[in-house]
N, C-alpha and C positions, 0 to 999 in steps of 0.2 A: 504494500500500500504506500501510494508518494506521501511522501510528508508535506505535508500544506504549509508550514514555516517558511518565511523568503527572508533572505540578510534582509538586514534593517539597511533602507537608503542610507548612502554616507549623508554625513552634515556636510550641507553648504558652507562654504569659506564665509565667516565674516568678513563685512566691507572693511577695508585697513580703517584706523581712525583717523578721525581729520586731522589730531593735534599731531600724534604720528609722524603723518604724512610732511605738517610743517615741519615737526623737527628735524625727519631725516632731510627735508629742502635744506633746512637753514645748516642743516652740519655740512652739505656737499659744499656751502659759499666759505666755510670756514676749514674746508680740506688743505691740504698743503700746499695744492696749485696753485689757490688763492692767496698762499703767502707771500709767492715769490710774486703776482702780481700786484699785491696791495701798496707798495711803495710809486712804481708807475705810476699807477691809479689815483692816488694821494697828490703826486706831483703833478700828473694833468690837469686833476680838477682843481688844486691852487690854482696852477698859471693859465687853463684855459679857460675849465669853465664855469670860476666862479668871477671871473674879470669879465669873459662875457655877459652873464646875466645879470652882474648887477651895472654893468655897461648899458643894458637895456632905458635904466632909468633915465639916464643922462638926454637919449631920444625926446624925453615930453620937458626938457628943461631950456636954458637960454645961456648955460654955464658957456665961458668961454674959454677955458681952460686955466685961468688963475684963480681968479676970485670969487665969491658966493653966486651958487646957484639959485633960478628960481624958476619956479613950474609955469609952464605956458600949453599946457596941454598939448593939442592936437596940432598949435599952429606949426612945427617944424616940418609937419607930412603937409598940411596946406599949404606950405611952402615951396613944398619938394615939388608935389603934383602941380603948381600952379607956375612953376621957374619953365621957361624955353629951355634953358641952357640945359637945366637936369632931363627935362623930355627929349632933348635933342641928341644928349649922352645916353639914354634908354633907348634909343634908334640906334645910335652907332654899337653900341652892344651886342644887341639884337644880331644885326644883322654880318660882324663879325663873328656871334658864333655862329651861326648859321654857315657862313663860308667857309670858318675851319671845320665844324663836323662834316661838313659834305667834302668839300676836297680833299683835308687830312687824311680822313680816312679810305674817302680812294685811291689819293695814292698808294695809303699804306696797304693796303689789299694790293695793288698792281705791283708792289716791291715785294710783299711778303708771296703773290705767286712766281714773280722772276727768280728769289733766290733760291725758290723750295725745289728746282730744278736740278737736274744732274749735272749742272756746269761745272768745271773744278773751281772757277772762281767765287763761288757760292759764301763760304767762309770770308775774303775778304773784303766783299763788296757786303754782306752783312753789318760787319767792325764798321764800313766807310757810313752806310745809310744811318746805322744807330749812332754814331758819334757825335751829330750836331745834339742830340736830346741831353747829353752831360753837360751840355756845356753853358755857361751862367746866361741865361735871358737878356741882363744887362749886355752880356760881350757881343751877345749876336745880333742886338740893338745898335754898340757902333758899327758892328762889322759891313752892317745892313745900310745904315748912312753914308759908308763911306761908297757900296754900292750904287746905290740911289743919287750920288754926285750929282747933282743938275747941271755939271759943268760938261759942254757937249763931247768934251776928251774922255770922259773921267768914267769910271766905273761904269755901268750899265750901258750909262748914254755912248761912251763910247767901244761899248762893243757892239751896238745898234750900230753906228758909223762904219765901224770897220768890216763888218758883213754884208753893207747898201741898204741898213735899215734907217737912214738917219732921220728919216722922217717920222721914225716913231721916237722917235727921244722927247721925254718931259722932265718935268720937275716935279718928280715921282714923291716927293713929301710937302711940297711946297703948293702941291693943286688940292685944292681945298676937293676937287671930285674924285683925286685919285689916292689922298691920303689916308684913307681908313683900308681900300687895299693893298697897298704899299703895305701896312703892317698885318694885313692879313697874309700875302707871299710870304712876311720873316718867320711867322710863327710856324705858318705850314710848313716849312722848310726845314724848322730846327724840331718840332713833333711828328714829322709825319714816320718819319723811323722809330719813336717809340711805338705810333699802330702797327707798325709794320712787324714787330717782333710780339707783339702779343696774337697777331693777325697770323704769325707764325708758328706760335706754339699751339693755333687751335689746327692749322695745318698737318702739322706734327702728330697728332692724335687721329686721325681721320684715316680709317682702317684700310692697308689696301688692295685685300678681300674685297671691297664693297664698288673700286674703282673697277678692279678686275672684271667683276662680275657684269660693270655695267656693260666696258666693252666687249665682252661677249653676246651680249645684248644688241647691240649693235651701236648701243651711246656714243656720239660724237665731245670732242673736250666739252665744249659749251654746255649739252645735256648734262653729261658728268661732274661739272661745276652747278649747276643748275639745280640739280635732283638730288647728288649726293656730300658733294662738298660744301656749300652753300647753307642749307638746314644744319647740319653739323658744327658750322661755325658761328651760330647764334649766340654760345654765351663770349665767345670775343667777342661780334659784335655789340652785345650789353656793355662788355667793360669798356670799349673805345668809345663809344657815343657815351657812357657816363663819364667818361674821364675828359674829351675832348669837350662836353658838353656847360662841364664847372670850370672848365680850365678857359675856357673864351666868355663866357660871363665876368669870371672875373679876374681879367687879362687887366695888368696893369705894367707890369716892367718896361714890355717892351713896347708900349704906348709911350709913356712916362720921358723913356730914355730917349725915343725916337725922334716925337714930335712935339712933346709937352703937352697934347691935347690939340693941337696946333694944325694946320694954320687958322687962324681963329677959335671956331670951337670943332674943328669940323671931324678932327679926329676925339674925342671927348668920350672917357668909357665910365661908367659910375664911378669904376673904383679911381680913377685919375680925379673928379669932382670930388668925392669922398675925401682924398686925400689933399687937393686946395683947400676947401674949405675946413678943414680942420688946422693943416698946419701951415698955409699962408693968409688966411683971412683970421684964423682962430677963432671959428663957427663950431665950436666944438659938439654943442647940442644938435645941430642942425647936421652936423656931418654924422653921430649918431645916428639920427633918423635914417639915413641915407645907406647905415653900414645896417639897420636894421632891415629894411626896405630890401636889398641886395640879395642879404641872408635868408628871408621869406622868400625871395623869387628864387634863388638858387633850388634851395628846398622843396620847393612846390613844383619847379621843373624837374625836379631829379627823382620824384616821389613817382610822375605822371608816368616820367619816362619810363621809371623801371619798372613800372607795373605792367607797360603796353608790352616791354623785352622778355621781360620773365614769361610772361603769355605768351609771345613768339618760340620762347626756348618748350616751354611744355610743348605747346602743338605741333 
């Protein structure tokens, strides 16, 4: 006869407790990895980010950098929004990064597919394209002036002359139409080989099994770049357009060094305004507002962007 007796069901696992659960959190923040980071940690947020945030304050005041402050609200952004000059530096911004993300990084795609070839020279024309990106923005600011020579002998203009282009020679910093490009070529010039070696490394990873395959397919290069190499290189592409993207927002060296904002306002990038007004007018509040203003648009473009790239890298 069966025996009608069945095991007793196991017990269900009790839920872990909450407090539990916070303590073992709170003990992983206090494990030893977080020792050897605590002192960093400590020393950033002294020097960055507690001068940043209470920097914030300075924005709603009239302080001018020696003597007693006083609150004036809102007027330093009604000021900002209301100034030509600051709207006319948010166009020249604009529209230089816009020029380096787009060209930068195509060139650096069109270098990083040149050297990823079987050429022997691949290695030292690599060292040549990434070299300009070590080197101090200021240097490559005069190096670029002395290019830019308006003198019709002289740098640029006279190598237009000496090939029968002389009828293109300007006064490549000195035309109020052609000075905001002018410093768009220095920057392109001296980063586009940083895209190029990150453009590289996503190169580098790209299976090739999967190249193989296409061409037995019958894939031509273009398909091949198209379908297999291309989707695959979406998270460089995230980090070149995030990098090139902050990096011409808030382009200042080689404005600065070039043209001074010059000629008139016509090259004028926030952060060159930012920096008049604070340390040649001693607008300190006002330049605040201005460093505030920047930092929210930085933030809020880089927020938008990476959400649209991340989403591209899933799909």
């Amino acid at each position: 006869m069966a025996s009608t007796l069945r095991p007793a069901p196991a017990e269900r696992a009790a839920p872990p407790d909450a407090a539990a659960h916070r303590r073992r959190r709170g003990a992983r923040f206090l494990s030893p990895p977080w020792w050897f980071a605590a002192p960093a940690l400590a020393v950033y947020a002294l020097v960055v980010l507690y001068p940043s945030l209470s920097g914030i304050l300075y924005a709603f005041t009239d302080w001018n950098g020696l003597g007693d402050r006083s609150f004036v609200g809102l007027d330093n952004f009604t000021k900002l929004f209301g100034d030509d000059a600051a709207r006319g530096s948010l166009v020249n911004t604009l529209l230089l990064t816009v020029a380096i993300v787009v060209v930068q990084n195509g060139v650096g795609l069109l270098l990083a597919l040149g050297v990823h070839t079987g050429i022997r020279s691949r290695t030292v024309l690599r060292v040549v394209f990434f070299a300009p990106a070590v080197v101090s923005p200021v240097m490559v600011a005069f190096l670029w002036k002395y290019i830019y020579n308006p003198s019709p002998d002289a740098g640029l203009n006279g190598i237009l002359g000496a090939v029968g282009l002389g009828g293109l020679r300007q006064d490549w910093l000195g035309d109020p139409d052609l000075a905001i490009w002018s410093i768009a070529g220095m920057v392109i010039w001296q980063f586009a080989g940083d895209s190029m070696v990150i453009f590289l490394a996503g190169l580098e990873g790209v299976p090739a099994e999967l190249h193989e395959a296409a061409m037995i397919d019958g894939a031509g290069r273009f398909q091949r770049f198209r379908h297999v190499t291309w989707p695959l290189l979406a998270p460089a592409v995230t980090i070149n357009l995030m990098l090139s993207t902050i990096g011409g927002l808030k382009l200042f060296d080689q404005v600065y060094a070039a043209t001074n904002g010059g000629p008139g306002h016509a090259s004028e990038t926030l952060s060159t305004v930012l920096y008049k007004q604070a340390f040649v007018f001693g607008n300190f509040g006002y330049s605040t507002a201005i460093a505030l203003v920047l930092a929210l648009f930085v933030a809020a473009v880089s927020m938008v962007q990476i959400h649209y790239l991340r989403g591209r890298e899933v799909a």
